[in-house]
N, C-alpha and C positions, 0 to 999 in steps of 0.2 A: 725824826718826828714820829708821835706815836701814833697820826690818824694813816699816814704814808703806809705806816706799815699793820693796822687794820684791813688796811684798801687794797694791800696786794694779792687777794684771791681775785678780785673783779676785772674781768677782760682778757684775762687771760688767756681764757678757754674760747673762745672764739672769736671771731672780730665783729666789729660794731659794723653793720653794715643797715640800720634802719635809725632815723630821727625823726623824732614827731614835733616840729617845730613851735616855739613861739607863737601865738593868738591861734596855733592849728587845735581845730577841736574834729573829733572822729566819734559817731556813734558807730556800735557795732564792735565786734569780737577782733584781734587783732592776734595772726600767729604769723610769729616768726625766726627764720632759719638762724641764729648764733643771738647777736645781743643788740639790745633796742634801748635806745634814751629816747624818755618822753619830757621833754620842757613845755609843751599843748595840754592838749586835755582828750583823756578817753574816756567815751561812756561805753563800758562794754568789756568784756575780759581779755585779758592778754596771757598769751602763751609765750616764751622762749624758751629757745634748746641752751639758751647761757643765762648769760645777765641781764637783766630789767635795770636802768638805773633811770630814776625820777628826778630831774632839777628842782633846785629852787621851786621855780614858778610851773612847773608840772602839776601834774593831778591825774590819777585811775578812779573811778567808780564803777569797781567791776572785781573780781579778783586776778590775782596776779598768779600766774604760776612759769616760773625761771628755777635753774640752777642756784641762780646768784641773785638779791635782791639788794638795791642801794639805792638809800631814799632819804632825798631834802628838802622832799615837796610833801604831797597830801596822797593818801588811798583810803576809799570809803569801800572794802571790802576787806574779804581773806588773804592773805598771801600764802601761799605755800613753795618751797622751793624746799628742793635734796640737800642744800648747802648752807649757804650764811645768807643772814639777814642785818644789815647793817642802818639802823635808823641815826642819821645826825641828828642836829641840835635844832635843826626848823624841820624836823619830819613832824608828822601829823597821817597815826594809823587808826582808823574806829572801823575794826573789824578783829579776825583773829590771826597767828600767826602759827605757822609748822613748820619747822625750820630745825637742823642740825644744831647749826650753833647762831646766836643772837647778840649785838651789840645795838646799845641804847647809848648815845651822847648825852650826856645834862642839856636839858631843856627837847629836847624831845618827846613828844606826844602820845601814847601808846593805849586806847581805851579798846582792850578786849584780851581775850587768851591766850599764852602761847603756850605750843605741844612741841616740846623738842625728843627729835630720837634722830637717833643716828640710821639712815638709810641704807642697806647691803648692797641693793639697786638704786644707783643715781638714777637721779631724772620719771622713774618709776610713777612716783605723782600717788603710787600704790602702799601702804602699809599691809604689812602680813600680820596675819591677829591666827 
């Protein structure tokens, strides 16, 4: 199946050890150590050292910055991530994206920029100009 193997960069790189639940909403900044699924709501930016991936019924309003970014939910901000950015078909992004490499599903939502470059320093969060 061809979404199976889209999906095989995410989780790899470290284990899911944070979830932000169901009706759970968090104001405030949220950084953390490997990869974070939020099916809640955060008002406030997120950091991970891996993957970010957004359920369904998730939502950020903040920006996002991971490795790895997987999204079937909603973010009202930037993403930035060293790697792939992977929007399904119920994502919903109104902000911009910076990302190595980017997949959009049909019917996914995408209102703003993307800046792709290939990164020398993962995780760097830094472009060299």
């Amino acid at each position: 199946m061809k979404k199976a193997q889209s999906n095989s960069d995410f989780g790899r790189g470290g284990e899911l050890n944070t979830i932000i639940g169901k009706g759970t909403s968090i104001n405030g900044n949220a950084q953390v150590q490997n990869s974070l699924r939020v099916d809640g709501k955060i008002v406030g930016n997120v950091y991970a050292t891996e993957t970010v991936i957004i359920g369904k019924e998730g939502g950020i309003e903040g920006e996002v910055h991971a490795k790895h970014v997987l999204l079937a939910g909603r973010v009202k901000g930037n993403i930035i991530t060293s790697g792939k950015v992977l929007l399904e078909n119920t994502a919903s992004v109104t902000g911009d994206i910076h990302a190595a490499r980017l997949v959009v599903d049909e019917g996914a939502v995408f209102d703003g920029q993307c800046t792709m470059k290939l990164n020398k320093t993962p995780g760097s969060g830094k472009s060299s100009s």
